[in-house]
N, C-alpha and C positions, 0 to 999 in steps of 0.2 A: 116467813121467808119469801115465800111466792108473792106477797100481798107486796113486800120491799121489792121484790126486783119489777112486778109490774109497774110499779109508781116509780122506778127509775127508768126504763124503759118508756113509760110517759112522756117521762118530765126530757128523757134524751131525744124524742119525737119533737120535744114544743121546743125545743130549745136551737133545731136548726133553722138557718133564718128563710123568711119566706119572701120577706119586703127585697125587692130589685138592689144589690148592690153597685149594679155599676154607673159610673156615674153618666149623664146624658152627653158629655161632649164628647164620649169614647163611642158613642153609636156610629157605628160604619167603616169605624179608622180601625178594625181587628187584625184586619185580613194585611198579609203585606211580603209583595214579589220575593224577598230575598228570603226572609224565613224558608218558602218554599221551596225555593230555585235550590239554594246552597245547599240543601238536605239532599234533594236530587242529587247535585254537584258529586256530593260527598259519598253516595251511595251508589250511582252509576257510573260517573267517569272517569275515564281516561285522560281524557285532556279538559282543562277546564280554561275555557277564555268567555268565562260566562262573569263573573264577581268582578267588581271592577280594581283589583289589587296587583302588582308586579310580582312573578315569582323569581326575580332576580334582587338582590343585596342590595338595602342603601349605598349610599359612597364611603367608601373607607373614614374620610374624616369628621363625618357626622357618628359611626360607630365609637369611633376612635373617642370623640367629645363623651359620647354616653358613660363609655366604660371611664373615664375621668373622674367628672359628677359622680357616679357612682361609686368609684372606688380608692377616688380621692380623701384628702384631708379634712375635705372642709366640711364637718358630716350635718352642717346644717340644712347644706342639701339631700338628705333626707327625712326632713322635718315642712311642717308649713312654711309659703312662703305670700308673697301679699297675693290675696282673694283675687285682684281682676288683672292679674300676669306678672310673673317673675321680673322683678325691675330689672335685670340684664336683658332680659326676649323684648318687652316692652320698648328699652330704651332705643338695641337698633332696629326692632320693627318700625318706631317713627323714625329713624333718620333714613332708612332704606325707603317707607314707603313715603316718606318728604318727598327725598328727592324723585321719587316715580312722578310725582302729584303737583310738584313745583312749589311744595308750601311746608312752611315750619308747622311741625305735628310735637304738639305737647304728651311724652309717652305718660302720661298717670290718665289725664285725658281721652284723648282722641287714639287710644289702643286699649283690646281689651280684649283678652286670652282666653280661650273656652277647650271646651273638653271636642275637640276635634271640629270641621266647619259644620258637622248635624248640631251639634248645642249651638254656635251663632245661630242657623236659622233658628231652630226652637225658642232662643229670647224673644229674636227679632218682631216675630209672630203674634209669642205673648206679652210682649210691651208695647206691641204699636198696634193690635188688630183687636177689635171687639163688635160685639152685636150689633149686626145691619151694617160691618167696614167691608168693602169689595177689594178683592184681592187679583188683580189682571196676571195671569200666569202663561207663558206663552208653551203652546205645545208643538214637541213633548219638550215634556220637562222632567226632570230628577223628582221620582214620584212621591218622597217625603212633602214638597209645595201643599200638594192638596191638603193631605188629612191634618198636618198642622195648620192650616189657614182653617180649617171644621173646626180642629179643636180648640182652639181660640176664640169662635163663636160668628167667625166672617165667613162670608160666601165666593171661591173661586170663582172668579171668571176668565173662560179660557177665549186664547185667540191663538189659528193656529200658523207655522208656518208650510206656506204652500209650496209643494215642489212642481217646477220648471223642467222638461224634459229638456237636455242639451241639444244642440244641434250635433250634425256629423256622423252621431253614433258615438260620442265621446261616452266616457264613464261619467255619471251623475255627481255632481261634488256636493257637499256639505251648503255651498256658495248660492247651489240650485235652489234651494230652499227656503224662501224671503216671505216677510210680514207684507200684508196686502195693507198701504199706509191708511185707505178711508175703513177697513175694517177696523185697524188698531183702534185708530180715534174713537168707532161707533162706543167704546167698551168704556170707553172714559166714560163718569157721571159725578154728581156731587156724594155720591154713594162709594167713589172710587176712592181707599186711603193709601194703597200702596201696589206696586210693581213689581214682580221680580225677574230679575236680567238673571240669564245662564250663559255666560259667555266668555270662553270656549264650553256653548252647550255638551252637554250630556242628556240625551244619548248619541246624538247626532255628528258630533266633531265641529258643528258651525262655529264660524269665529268670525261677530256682526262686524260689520262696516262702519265705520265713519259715520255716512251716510243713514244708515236704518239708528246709531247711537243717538243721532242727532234729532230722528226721530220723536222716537220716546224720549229725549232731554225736553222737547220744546212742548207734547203732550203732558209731562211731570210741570214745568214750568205752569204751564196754563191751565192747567187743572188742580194745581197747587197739593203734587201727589208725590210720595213716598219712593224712593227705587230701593230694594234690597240685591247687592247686585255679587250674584254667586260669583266669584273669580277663581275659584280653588286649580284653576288646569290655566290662570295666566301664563305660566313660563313654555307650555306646550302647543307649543304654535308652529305649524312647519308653511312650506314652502315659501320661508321669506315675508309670511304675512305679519301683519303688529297685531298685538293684545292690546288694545286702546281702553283706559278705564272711562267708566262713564260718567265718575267723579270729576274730571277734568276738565267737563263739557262747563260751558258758561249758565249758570245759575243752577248746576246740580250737587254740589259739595256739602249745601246745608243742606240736603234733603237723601242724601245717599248715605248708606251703611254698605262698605264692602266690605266680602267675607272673603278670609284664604284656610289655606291648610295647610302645615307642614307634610302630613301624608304624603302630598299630592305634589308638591314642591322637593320634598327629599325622599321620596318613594321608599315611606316610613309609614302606612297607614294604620298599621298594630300602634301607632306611640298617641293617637289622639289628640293631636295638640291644633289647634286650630286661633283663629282671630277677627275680631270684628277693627276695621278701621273708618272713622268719621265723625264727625264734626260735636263737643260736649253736650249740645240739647238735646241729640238720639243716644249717644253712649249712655248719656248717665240712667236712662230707664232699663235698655241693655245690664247696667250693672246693677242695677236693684234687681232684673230677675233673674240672676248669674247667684247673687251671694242668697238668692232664695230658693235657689235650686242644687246645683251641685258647688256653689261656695267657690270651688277650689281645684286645679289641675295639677298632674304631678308636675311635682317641682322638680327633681331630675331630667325629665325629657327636656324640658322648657328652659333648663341649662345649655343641655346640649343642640336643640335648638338655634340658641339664643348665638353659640358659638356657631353655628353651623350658619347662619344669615351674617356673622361676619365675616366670616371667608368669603363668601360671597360680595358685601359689601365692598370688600378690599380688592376683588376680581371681577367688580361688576364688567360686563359688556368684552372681557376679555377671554380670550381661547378657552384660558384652564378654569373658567366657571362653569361651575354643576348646571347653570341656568344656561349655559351656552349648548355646554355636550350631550345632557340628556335630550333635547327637542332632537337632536340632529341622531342620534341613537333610534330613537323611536320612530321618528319618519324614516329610518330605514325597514324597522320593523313594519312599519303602516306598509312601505311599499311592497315588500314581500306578501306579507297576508293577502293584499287586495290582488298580486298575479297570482295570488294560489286561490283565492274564490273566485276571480274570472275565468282563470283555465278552467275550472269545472262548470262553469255555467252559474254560480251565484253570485249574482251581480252587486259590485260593492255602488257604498258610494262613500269618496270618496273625503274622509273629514278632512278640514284645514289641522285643527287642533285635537286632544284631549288623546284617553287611551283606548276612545272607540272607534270603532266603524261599523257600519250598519250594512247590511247584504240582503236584497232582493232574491226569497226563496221560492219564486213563482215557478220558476224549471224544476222544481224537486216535489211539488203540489203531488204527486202522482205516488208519491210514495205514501204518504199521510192523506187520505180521502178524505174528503168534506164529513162533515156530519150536520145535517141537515138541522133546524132551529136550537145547534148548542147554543149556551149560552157564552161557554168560553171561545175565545177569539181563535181563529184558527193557527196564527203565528206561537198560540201559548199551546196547544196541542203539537205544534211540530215540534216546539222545542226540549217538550219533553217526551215527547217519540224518539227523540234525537238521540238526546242525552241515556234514553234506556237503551236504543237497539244500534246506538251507532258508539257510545260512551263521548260525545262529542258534548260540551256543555256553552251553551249559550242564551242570550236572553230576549223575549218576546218584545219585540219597537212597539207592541199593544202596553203593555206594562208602562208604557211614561205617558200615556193618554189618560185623557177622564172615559168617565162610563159611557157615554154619550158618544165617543170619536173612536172607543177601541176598536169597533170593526172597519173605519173607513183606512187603517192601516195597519191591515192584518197578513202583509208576507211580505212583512222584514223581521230582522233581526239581528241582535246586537254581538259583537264579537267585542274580548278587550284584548287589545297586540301587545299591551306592555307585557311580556312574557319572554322569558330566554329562550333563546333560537331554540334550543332542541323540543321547546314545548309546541310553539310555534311549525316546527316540522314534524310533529308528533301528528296537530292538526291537519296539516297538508297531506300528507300518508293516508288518514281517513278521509280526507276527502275524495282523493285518486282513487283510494279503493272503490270507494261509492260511488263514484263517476263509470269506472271501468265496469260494475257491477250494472248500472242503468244501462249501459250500452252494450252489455254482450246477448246473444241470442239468447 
């Protein structure tokens, strides 16, 4: 009996494995900001304008579609429906984004439905990028870029944009912050296969120009390079500015994939429904690695959806569209936040678009001390000083940098305003508090 259990004991010794599981292209992509933050989030605060989600209701008539699809007749909507998007979502995603684009869009074609706009980039990545492909990534950026561009086997190369202090003493805008134009080009090489635009950036608020699109159109042109051009905060654009797509630019339509999201568009980001739009020589590799990955999206959200972009269609550019009243909602939310971090001395700067704003925490330095050769950035220690002793949650502007640049802007930090008032004044309260508190004797 001893002699048995020794030789099972043995053999359950040699039988765990010792050879490296993991595979080589997960080397360094482990680590990842939200994992962490959100646990904080969820474990210390009080107010959270840290995740980038709304704690306010879709619009009643996109609910209204869901509970339809779902509870309707027709129960084949709760079954598969075609692999690369519900031919209702499909059909007026091309006619809506036609007429954005000025061109007949074939929906089997030139649209193709993913599990929210993180699986379009994840295709995009793994269909168009491989060993020794250079990936020009403009920082910061939406920090998923990097480590899919790794794991696909190509090399980020970052170029950053610089910020311009304003004249007057104005508040710094989103606008302050431009691509240096002989930098961009230096990044170009035969090594260069693709670009990717963030525009209405995250985390920033920027929302490029005419002028900087025209840019990188004529760099893509001339270097005969790829754009992947994240649009998922198109409709979130305030003060009167345009969302200009870069597909529009003359000679970038064969070479552009734009990505959206309903999330983001119907501030639905639990429903995961996202899309790839552009031209059938880039889709069709898109949908080879779509039905070789996750296949298929729910077919109910993509109903509703589907209905929910034809209200729209039918009120495009009109008062009672969801694309009209949310932007104007939200810039009002922006505005409040931004007098409630100026009054206390953290300095916004001001986005054009998206559901961020970024805050200069250099007047607060004094409450979270240096620590002298950390390695973590100092914007990611405050923020989680923050969030434990203030319950305030928000996110480190070092998080959307490569390793290389996190410390050259390390005191800011990201807030998200899509948030109901009372959340929103939840934040304000702690911040006066903490104001009142640095300033009494």
């Amino acid at each position: 009996e001893i002699f048995k259990l020794t030789s099972f004991l043995s053999l359950s010794l040699q039988a765990k494995m010792s050879r490296p599981v993991q595979a080589q292209r997960l080397e360094g992509t482990d680590k990842n900001i939200w994992v962490e933050f959100v646990k904080l989030a969820a474990t210390y605060s009080t107010v959270n304008l840290g995740q980038g989600f709304p704690d306010f209701p879709p619009p009643d008539f996109l609910k209204e579609a869901f509970v339809r699809a779902l509870s309707g007749e027709n129960h084949m909507l709760h079954q598969y429906t075609r692999a690369f998007g519900h031919p209702p979502l499909v059909k007026v995603l091309a006619q809506f984004f036609g007429k954005l684009l000025g061109r007949d869009l074939d929906p089997m074609t030139n649209v193709m439905v993913t599990v929210g706009a993180y699986q379009a980039l994840f295709c995009c990545f793994q269909a168009f990028v491989e060993e020794g492909d250079e990936v020009i990534i403009i920082e910061p950026f939406f920090d998923c870029y990097e480590p899919m561009v790794k794991m696909a086997g190509g090399t980020p190369v970052f170029v950053p944009l610089r910020p311009k202090a304003p004249k007057d003493g104005k508040l710094m805008s989103s606008a302050d912050w431009q691509l240096d134009p002989a930098e961009l080009a230096s990044k170009f090489s035969e090594r260069t296969k693709a670009i990717v635009l963030n525009s209405p950036n995250n985390p920033l608020g920027k929302v490029f120009s005419r002028g900087e699109l025209e840019l990188i159109a004529d760099l893509c042109v001339k270097h005969d390079v790829l754009c992947i051009s994240d649009e998922v905060y198109e409709w979130l654009v305030y003060d009167g500015k345009e969302h200009i797509r870069i597909a529009s630019l003359r000679g970038m339509w064969d070479r552009t994939v734009i990505i959206g999201s309903a999330g983001k568009t119907f501030s639905a980001t639990g429903w995961k429904v996202g899309w790839t739009v552009g031209p059938n020589q880039l889709l069709q590799h898109l949908r080879t690695m779509h039905q070789n990955s996750v296949y298929h999206c729910a077919t109910v959200a993509q109903e509703a959806v589907a209905q929910g972009f034809q209200r729209e269609l039918e009120l495009y550019g009109k008062p009672d569209s969801y694309f009209v009243q949310l932007p104007k909602e939200l810039q009002r939310k922006r505005d409040w936040l931004v007098q409630s971090l100026d009054a206390v001395g953290m300095k916004p700067i001001v986005p054009e678009g998206t559901y961020f704003l970024v805050a200069d925490i250099s007047k607060f330095k004094s409450d979270v001390p240096d620590v002298p050769d950390s390695d973590e950035p100092y914007d990611s220690r405050f923020a989680k000083w923050m969030v434990k002793n203030k319950g305030l949650a928000a996110i480190p502007l070092s998080a959307f940098y490569s390793g290389a640049h996190k410390n050259n802007y390390n005191h800011f930090i990201r807030f998200c305003f899509a948030k109901e008032e009372a959340t929103l004044k939840a934040a304000n309260d702690i911040l006066q508090k903490w104001k009142q508190e640095k300033t009494s004797p």
